[in-house]
C-alpha positions, 0 to 999 in steps of 0.5 A: 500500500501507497504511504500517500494514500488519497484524502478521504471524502468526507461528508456528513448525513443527517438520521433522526437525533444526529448528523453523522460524520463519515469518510470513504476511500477507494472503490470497489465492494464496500467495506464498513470500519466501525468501533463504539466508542472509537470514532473514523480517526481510529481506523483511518491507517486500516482503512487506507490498505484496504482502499487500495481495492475496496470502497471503505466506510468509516464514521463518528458513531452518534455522540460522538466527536464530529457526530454531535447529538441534538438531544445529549442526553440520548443514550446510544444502542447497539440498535440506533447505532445499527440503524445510522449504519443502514442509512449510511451504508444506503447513501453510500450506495456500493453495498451489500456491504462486509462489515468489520465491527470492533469492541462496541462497534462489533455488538453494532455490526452484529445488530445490523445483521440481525436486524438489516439482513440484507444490506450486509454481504458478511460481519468480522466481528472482533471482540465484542463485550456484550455479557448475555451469553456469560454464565456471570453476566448479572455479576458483571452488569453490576459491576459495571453500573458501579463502575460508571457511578463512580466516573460520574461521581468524579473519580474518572482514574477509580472508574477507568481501574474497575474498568481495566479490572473487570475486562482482565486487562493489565497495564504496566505501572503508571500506565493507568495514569499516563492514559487517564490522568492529567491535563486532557483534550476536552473533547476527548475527555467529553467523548468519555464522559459520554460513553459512561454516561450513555453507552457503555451499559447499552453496549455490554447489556446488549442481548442477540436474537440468535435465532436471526443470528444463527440464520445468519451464521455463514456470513458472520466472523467473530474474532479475537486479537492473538493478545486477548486470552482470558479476557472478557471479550475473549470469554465473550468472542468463544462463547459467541462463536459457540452458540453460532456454531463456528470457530473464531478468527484469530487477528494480530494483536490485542482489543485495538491490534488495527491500531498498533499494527494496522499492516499485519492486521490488514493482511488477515483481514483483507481474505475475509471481506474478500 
């Protein structure tokens, strides 16, 4: 892939509650990048490989960055997050589309399947963190409703640890507080605030209907990132691909492997949404 790949065009649509930013890049079968919270920027260097001989979508989930809300109250779902990817993936009008959803932005691919069936060709879904299919699911919803009062109470470093405990992720000492700590971009910090406030619960109390899920089941890839084990999206990608019926993917990396190694994760990627 060219280092200079093309500037995006880059466009807004208006859906009911918000104004979606999106990018496209390149031609041919349309692909869709999407994560939630993680806006375009997060998946543009994975995007630029695969423009090289595909149509790419990526886009600002509602609520966030350069996708503001007229009501900021709103809570984002998997489902409202599924149907602005439907109206997008009509107005870019080079569908069915592969849709590569990761963390939350797998649960939303996964409800776009499910509930917009024919405007998908297939869904790589990488690591997502609902807990319906886990035997400790009460347990970790409560965590996580304790975990999101505790951002909201002000304690964002407490919040961010509970966090990175209930997921099963280690950091290195003094990581937690370089990433979370400190002087931070107000609208990154706005961005966080947001996903406490309004999707996180949404996200991970997010319940399949396997039925549409299993009918789907030859068109959808859940994946997990080779650095994964043990963690709650690892427990949740198998249990996913057991009640699907299928074997999960393994991709370079960890949660974010497009991110740290965008090369390698786009070779193992590109074969499936071919």
């Amino acid at each position: 892939m060219s280092r200079t790949a093309p500037a995006p065009i880059t466009a807004t649509l208006t859906v009911p509650g918000t104004r979606l930013y999106h990018e496209v890049r390149g031609s041919g079968p349309l692909v869709v990048l999407v994560g939630a919270p993680m806006d375009a920027a997060a998946f543009a260097p994975l995007a630029d490989r695969l423009a090289a001989d595909h149509t790419v979508l990526t886009t600002d989930p509602r609520g966030t960055n350069r996708s503001p809300l007229d009501d900021p109250d709103q809570d984002s779902t998997p489902e409202l997050r599924a149907d602005d990817l439907a109206r997008l993936v009509v107005r870019v009008d080079a569908g069915p589309a592969t849709v590569f959803g990761s963390s939350g932005g797998a649960v939303t691919a996964l409800a776009l399947v499910q509930n917009h069936p024919g405007l998908v060709r297939a869904v790589v879904a990488h690591e997502p963190p609902f807990a319906a299919l886990l035997p400790d699911r009460e347990r970790f919803l409560a965590q996580t409703d304790d975990l999101i009062a505790t951002y909201l109470g002000g304690d964002a470093l407490g919040a961010w640890a509970k966090f990175m405990a209930q997921a099963n992720i280690e950091l290195p000492e003094g990581a937690l507080e370089a990433m979370f700590g400190g002087h931070r971009d107000p609208r990154v910090l706005a961005d966080e605030r947001r996903w406490f406030a309004h999707e996180l619960r949404g996200t991970v109390a997010w319940r399949p209907d396997l039925r549409a899920l299993r009918a789907a089941a030859d068109r959808i890839v859940v994946g997990i990132g080779e650095g994964s084990a043990g963690q709650h999206c690892d427990r949740v990608s198998r249990a996913l691909a057991a009640a699907l019926g299928t074997e999960p993917v393994l991709f370079p990396g960890d949660h974010v492997g497009f991110v740290g190694d965008p090369e390698r994760f786009a070779a193992r990627l590109r074969p499936l949404v071919r």
